[in-house]
C-alpha positions as CSV (number, residue, x, y, z in Angstrom):
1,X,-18.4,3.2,-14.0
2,X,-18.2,5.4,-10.9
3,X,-15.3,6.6,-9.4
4,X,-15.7,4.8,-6.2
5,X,-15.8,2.0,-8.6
6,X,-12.7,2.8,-10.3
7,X,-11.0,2.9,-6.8
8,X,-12.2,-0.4,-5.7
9,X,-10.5,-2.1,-8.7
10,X,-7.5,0.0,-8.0
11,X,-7.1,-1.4,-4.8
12,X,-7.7,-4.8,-6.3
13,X,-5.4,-4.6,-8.5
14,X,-2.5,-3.7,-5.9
15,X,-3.2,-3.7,-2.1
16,X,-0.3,-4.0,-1.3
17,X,0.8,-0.1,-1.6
18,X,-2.3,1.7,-0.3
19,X,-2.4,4.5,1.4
20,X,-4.6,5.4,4.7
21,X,-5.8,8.4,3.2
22,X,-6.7,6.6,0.4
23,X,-8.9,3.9,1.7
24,X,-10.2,6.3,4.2
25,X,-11.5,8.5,1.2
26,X,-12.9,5.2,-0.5
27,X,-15.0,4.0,2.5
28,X,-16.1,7.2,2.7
29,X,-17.8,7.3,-0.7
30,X,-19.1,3.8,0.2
31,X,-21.3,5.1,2.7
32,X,-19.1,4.1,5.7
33,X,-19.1,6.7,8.7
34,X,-15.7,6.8,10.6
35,X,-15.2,6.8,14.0
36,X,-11.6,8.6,14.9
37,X,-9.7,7.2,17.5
38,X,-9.6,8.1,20.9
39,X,-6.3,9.4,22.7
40,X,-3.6,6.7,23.0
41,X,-5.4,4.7,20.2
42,X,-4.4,4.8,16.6
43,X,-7.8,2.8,15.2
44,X,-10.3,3.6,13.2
45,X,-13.5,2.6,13.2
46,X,-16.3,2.3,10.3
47,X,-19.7,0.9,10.4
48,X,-22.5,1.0,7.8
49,X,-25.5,-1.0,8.8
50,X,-24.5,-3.7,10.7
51,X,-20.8,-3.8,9.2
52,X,-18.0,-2.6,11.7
53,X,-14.7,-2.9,11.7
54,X,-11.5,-0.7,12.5
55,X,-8.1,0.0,10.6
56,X,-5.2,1.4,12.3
57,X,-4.0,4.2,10.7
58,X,-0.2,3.1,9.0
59,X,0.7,4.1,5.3
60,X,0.7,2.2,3.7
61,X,-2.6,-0.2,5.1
62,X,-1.6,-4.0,5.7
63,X,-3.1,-6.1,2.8
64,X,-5.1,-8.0,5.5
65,X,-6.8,-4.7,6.1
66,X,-7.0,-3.6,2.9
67,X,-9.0,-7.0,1.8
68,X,-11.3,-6.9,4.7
69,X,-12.3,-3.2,3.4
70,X,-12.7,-3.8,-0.1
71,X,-14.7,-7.1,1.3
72,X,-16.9,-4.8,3.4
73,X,-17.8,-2.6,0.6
74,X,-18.6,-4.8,-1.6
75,X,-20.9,-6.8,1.0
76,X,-22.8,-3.3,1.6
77,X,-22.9,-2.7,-2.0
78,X,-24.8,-6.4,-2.7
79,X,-27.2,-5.9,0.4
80,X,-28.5,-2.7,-1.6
């Protein structure tokens, strides 16, 4: 088991106290390239293939944002 992998379940296991940093550092292992936001903006945005979507950046994440992440990865990770 990879440590990406490891991470996924963590977050799994409790999204509700995830960090930005965090999950940042996990789509980034995933593949996903982020966009940072532009002035006035707090959003980030990630796309890999034809998956985008954007986070604001709050510690910790929302679970709603958390779920669509982890749901993102592991859509990327099936279409391999």
């Amino acid at each position: 088991m990879t440590e990406k992998d490891k991470d996924i379940i963590k977050i799994k296991n409790n999204p509700k106290n995830i960090r930005f940093e965090f999950l940042d550092t996990v789509l980034k292992k995933a593949g996903f390239k982020a966009r940072k936001p532009g002035s006035g903006s707090s959003h980030y945005t990630y796309k890999k293939g034809r998956s985008i979507f954007t986070i604001p950046k709050h510690s910790p994440v929302l679970i709603c944002y958390v779920k669509k992440a982890v749901e993102f990865i592991e859509k990327e990770e099936k279409e391999k």
